[in-house]
MIKE-472986 format. One line per field, with one value per residue: residue number from 1; residue in one letter; z, y, x of N, C-alpha, C, O, CB in turn. Coordinates in steps of 0.1 Angstrom, whole numbers, plus 5000, padded with zeros to 4 digits. Glycine has a CB too. Layout:
% MIKE-472986
n	(NUM / ...) $
res	(a / ...) $
nz	(Z / ...) $
ny	(Y / ...) $
nx	(X / ...) $
caz	(Z / ...) $
cay	(Y / ...) $
cax	(X / ...) $
cz	(Z / ...) $
cy	(Y / ...) $
cx	(X / ...) $
oz	(Z / ...) $
oy	(Y / ...) $
ox	(X / ...) $
cbz	(Z / ...) $
cby	(Y / ...) $
cbx	(X / ...) $
***
This chain:
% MIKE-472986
n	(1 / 2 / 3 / 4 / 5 / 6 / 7 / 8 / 9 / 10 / 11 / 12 / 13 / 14 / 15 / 16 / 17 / 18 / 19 / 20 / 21 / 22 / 23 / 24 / 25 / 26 / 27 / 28 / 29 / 30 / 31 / 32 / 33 / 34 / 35 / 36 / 37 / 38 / 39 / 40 / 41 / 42 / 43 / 44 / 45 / 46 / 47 / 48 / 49 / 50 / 51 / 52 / 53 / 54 / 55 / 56 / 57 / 58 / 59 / 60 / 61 / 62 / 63 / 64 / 65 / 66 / 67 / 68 / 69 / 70 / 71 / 72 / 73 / 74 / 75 / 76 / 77 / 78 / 79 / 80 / 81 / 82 / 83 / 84 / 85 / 86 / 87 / 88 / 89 / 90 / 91 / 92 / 93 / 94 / 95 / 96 / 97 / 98 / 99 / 100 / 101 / 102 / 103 / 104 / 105 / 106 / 107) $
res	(x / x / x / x / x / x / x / x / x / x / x / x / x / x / x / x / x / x / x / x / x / x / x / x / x / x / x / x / x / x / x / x / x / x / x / x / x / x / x / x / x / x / x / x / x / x / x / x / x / x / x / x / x / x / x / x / x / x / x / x / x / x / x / x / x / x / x / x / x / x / x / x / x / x / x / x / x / x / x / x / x / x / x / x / x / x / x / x / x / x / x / x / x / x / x / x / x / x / x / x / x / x / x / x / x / x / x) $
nz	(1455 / 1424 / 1411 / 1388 / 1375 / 1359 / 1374 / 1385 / 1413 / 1434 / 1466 / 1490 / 1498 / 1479 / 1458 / 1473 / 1471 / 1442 / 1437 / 1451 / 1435 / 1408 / 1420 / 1421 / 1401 / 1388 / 1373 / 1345 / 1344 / 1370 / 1354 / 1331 / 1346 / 1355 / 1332 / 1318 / 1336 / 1337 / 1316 / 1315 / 1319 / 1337 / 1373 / 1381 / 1377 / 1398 / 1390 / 1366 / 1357 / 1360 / 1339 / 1321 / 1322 / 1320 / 1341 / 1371 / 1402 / 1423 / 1417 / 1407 / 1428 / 1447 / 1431 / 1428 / 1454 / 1459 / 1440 / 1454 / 1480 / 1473 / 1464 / 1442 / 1435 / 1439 / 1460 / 1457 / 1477 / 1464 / 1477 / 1474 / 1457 / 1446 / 1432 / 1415 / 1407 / 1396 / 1410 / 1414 / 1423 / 1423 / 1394 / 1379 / 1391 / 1386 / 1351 / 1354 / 1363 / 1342 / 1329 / 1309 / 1301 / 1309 / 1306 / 1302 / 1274 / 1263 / 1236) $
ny	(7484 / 7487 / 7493 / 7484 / 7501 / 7485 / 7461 / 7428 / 7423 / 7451 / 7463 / 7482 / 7503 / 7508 / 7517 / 7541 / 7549 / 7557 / 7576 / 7593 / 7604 / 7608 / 7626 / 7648 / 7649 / 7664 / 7686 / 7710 / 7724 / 7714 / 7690 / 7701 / 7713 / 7685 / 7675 / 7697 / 7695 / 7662 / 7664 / 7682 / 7679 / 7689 / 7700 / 7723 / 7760 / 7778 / 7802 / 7803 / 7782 / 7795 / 7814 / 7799 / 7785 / 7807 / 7819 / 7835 / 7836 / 7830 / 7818 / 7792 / 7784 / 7770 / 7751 / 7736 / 7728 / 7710 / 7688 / 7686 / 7672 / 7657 / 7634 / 7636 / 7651 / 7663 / 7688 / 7713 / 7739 / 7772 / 7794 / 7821 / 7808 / 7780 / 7751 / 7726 / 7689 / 7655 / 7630 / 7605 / 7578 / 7583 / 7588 / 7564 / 7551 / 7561 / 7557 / 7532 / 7530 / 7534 / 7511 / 7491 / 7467 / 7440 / 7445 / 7433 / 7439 / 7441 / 7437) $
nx	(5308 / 5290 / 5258 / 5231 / 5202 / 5191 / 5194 / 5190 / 5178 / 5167 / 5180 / 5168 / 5184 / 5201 / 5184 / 5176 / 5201 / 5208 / 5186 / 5192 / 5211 / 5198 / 5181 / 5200 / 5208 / 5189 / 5182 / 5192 / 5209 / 5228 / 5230 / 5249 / 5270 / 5280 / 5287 / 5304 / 5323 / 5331 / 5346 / 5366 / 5401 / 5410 / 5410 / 5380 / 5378 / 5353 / 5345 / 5355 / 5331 / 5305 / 5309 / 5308 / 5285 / 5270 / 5256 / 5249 / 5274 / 5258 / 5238 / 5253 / 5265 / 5247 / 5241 / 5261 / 5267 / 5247 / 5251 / 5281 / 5276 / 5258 / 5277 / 5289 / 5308 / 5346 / 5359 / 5384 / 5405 / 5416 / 5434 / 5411 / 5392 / 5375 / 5376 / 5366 / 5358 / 5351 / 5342 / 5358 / 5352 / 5323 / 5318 / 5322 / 5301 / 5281 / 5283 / 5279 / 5248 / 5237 / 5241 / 5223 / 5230 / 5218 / 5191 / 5157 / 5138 / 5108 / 5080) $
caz	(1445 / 1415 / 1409 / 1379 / 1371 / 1353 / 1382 / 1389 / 1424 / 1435 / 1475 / 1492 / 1504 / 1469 / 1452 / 1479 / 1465 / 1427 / 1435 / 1454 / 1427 / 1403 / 1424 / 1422 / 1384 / 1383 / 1372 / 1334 / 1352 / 1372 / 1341 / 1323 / 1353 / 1351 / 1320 / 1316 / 1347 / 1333 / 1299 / 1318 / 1322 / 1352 / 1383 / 1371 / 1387 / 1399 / 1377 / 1350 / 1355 / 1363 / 1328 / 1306 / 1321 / 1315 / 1352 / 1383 / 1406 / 1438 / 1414 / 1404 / 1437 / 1449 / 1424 / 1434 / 1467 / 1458 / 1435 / 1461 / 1491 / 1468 / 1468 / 1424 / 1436 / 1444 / 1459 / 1461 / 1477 / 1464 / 1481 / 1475 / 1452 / 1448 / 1418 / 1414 / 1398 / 1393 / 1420 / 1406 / 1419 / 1416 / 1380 / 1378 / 1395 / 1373 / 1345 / 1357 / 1360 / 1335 / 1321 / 1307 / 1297 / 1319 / 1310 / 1294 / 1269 / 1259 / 1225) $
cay	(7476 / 7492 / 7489 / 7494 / 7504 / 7473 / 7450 / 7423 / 7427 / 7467 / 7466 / 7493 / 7510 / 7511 / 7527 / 7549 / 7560 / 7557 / 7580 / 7609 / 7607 / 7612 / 7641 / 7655 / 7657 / 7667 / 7701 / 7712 / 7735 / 7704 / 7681 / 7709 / 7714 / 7671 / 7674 / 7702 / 7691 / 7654 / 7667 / 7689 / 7673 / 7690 / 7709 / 7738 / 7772 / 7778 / 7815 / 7796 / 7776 / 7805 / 7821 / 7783 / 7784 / 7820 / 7820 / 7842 / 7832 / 7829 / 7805 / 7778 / 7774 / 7759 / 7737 / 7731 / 7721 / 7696 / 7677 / 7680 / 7669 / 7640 / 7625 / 7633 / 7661 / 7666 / 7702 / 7714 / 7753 / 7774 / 7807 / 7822 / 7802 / 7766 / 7745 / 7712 / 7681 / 7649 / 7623 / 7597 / 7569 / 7589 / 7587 / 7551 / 7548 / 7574 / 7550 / 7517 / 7532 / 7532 / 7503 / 7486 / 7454 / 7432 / 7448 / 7427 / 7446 / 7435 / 7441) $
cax	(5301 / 5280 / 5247 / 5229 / 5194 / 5186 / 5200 / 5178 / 5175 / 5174 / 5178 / 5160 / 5196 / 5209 / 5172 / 5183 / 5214 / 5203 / 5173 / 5201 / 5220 / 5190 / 5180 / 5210 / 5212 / 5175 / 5185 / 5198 / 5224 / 5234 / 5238 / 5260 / 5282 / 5286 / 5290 / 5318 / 5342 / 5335 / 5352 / 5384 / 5409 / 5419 / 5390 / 5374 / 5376 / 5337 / 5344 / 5348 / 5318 / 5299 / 5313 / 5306 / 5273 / 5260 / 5245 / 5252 / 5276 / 5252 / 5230 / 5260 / 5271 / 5239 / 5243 / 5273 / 5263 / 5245 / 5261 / 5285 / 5269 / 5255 / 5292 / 5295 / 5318 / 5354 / 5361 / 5397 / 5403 / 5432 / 5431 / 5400 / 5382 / 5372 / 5378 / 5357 / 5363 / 5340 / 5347 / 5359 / 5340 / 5309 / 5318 / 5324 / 5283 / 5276 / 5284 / 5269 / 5236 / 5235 / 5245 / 5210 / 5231 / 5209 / 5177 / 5148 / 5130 / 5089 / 5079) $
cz	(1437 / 1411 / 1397 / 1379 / 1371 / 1367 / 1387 / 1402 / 1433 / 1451 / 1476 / 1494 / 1490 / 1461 / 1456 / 1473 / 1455 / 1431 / 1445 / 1445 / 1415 / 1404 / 1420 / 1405 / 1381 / 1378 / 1358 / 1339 / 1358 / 1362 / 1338 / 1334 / 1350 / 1339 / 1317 / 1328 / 1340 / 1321 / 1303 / 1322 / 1338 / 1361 / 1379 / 1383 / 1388 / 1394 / 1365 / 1346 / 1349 / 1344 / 1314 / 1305 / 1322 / 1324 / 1362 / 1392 / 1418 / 1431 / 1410 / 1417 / 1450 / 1443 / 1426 / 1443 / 1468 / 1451 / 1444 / 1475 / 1487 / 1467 / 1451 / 1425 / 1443 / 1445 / 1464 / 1465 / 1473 / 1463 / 1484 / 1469 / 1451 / 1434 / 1425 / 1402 / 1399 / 1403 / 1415 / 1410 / 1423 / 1403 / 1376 / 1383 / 1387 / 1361 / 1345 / 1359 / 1351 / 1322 / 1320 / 1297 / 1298 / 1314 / 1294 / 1288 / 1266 / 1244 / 1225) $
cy	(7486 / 7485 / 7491 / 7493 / 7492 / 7456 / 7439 / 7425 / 7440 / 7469 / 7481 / 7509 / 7517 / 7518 / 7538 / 7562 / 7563 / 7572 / 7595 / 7611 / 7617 / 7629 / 7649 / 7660 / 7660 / 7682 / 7702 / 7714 / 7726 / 7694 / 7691 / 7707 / 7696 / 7672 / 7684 / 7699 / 7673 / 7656 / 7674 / 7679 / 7672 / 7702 / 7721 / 7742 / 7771 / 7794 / 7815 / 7784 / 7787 / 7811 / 7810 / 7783 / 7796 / 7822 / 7829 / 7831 / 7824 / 7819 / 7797 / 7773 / 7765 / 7750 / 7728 / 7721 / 7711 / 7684 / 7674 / 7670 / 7655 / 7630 / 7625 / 7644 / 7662 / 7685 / 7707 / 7732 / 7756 / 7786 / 7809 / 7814 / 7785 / 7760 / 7727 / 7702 / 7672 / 7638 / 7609 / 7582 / 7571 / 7587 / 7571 / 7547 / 7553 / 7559 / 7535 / 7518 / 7529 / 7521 / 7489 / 7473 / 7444 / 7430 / 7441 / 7436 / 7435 / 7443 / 7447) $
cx	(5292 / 5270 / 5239 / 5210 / 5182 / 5186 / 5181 / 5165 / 5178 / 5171 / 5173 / 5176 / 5203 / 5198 / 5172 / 5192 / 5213 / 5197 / 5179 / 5205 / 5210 / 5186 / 5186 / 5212 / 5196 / 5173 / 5190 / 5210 / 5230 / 5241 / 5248 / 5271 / 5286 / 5295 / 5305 / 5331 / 5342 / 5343 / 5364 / 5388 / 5415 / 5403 / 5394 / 5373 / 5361 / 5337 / 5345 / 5337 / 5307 / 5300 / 5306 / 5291 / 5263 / 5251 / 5255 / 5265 / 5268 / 5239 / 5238 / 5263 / 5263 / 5239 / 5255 / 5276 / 5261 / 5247 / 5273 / 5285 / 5262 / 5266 / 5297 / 5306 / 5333 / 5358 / 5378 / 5398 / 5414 / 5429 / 5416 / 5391 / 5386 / 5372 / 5372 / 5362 / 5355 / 5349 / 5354 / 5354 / 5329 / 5310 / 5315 / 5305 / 5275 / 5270 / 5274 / 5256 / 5229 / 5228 / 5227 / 5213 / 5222 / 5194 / 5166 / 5133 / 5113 / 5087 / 5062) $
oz	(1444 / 1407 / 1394 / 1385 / 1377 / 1368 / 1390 / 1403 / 1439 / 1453 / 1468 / 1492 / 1489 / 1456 / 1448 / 1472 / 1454 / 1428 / 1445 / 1443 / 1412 / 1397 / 1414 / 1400 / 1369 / 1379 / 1357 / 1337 / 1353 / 1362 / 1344 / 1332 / 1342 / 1338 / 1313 / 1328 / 1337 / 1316 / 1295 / 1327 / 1346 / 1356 / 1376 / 1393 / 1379 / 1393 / 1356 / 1335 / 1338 / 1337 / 1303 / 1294 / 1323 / 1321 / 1361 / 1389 / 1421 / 1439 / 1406 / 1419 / 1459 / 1448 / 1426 / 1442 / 1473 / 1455 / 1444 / 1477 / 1494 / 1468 / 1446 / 1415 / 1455 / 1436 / 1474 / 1458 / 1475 / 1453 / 1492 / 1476 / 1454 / 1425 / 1435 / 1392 / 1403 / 1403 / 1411 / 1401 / 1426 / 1398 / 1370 / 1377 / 1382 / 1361 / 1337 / 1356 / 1350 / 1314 / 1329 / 1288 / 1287 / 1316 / 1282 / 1293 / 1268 / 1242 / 1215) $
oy	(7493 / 7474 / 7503 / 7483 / 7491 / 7445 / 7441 / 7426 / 7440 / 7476 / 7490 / 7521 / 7528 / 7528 / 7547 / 7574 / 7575 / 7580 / 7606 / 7623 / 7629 / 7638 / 7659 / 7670 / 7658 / 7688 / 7691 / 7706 / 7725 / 7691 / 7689 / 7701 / 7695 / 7671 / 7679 / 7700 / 7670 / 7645 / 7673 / 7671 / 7664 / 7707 / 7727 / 7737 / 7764 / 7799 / 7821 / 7779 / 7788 / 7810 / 7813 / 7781 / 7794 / 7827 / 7828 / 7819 / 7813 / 7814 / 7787 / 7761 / 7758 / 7738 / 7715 / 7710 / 7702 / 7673 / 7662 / 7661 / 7645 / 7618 / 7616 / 7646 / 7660 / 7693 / 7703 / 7739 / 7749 / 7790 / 7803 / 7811 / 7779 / 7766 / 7721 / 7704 / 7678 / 7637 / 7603 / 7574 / 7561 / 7583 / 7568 / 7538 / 7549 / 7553 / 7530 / 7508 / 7525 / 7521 / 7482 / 7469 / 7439 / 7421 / 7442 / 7439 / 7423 / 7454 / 7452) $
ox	(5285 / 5271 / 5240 / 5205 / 5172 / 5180 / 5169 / 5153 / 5189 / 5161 / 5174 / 5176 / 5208 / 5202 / 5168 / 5192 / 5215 / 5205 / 5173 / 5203 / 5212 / 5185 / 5181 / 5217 / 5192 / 5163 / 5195 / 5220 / 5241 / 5253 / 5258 / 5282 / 5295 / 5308 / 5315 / 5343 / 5353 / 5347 / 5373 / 5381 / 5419 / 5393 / 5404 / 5371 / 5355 / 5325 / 5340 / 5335 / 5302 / 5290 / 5302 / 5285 / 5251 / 5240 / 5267 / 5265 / 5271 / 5231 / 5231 / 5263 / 5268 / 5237 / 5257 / 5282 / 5267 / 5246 / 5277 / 5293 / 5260 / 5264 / 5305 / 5313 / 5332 / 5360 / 5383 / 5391 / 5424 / 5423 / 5409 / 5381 / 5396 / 5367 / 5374 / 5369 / 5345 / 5361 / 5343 / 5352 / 5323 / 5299 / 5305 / 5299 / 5265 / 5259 / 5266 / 5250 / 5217 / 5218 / 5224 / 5206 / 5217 / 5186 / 5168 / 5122 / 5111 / 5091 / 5058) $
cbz	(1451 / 1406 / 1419 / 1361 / 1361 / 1335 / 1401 / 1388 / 1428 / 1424 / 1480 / 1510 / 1513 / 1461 / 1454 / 1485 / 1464 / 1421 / 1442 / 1462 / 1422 / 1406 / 1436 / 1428 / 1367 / 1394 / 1383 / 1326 / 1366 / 1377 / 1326 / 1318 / 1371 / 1346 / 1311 / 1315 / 1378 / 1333 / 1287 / 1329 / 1313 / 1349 / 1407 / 1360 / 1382 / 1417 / 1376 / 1343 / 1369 / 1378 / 1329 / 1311 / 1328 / 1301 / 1359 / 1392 / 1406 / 1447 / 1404 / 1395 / 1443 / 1450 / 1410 / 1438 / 1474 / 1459 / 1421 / 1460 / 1495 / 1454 / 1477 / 1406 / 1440 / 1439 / 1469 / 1449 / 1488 / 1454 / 1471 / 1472 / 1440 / 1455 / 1411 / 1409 / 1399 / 1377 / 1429 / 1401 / 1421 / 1418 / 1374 / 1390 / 1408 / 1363 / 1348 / 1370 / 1361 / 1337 / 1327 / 1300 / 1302 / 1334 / 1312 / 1303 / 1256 / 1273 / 1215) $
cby	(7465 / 7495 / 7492 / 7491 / 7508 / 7472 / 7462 / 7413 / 7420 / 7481 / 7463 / 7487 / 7498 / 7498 / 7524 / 7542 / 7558 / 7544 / 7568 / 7611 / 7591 / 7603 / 7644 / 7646 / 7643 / 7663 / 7708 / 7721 / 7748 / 7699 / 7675 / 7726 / 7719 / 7660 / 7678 / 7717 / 7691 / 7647 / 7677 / 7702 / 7677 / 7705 / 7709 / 7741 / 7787 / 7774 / 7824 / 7789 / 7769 / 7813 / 7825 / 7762 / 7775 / 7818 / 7803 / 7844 / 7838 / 7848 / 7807 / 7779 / 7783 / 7760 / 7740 / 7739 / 7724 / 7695 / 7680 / 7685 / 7681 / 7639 / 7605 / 7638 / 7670 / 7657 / 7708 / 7708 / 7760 / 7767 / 7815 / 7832 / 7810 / 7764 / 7747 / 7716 / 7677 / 7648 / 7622 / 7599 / 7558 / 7606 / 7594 / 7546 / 7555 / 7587 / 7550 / 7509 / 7539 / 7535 / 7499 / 7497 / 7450 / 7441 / 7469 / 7414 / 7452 / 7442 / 7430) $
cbx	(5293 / 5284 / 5241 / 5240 / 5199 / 5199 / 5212 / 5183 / 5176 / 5165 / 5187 / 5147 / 5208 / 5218 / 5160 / 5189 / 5228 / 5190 / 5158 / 5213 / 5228 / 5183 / 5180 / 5222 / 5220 / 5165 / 5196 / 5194 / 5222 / 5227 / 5228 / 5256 / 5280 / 5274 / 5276 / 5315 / 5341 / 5328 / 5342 / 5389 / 5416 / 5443 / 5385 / 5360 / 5382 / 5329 / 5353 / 5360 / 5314 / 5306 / 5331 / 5311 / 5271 / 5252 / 5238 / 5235 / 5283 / 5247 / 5219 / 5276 / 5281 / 5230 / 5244 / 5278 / 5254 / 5238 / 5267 / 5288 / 5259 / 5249 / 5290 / 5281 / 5312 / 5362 / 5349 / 5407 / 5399 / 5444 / 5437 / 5399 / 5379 / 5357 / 5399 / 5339 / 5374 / 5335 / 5335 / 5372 / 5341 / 5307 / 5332 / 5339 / 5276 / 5297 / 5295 / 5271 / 5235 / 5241 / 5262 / 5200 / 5239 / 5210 / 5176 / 5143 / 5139 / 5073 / 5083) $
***
């Protein structure tokens, strides 16, 4: 089930997960990585991250970490290196967070 933002009633379990997720993109370097494996088509090498985002290896792949470890990551190995991809229903939560259908503005 997705939850969004706006939801009327925001159990404590699901503010929870919102408020990992949050963490998790609380970083620029975090959003960009989102942001460029949500836009490939297919999971990115973490050498061509490293190369998109103009940073050290040994600083993306904490970032890495925890976007993976927050559950927005799929990690696949082939050989030596690791290629990432965006989870796909992390993405789909992603999304609904979003979504501020619901939400009663005040003037």
């Amino acid at each position: 089930m997705t939850v969004s933002i706006a939801s009327a009633a925001l159990s404590e379990a699901d503010a929870d997960a919102i408020a990992t997720l949050f963490r998790a993109l609380g970083d620029p370097a975090r959003v960009r990585i989102v942001n460029l494996l949500a836009s490939s088509g297919e999971p990115v090498c973490v050498c061509e991250l490293v190369d998109a985002l103009g940073l050290a290896q040994p600083t993306v792949s904490p970032h890495l970490r925890k976007l993976f470890e927050a559950g927005l990551l799929e990690r696949e190995e082939r050989g030596k290196w690791s290629f990432f991809s965006i989870e796909p229903v992390a993405c789909k939560r992603l999304a609904s967070l979003v979504d501020f259908e619901g939400c009663r503005l005040h003037h």
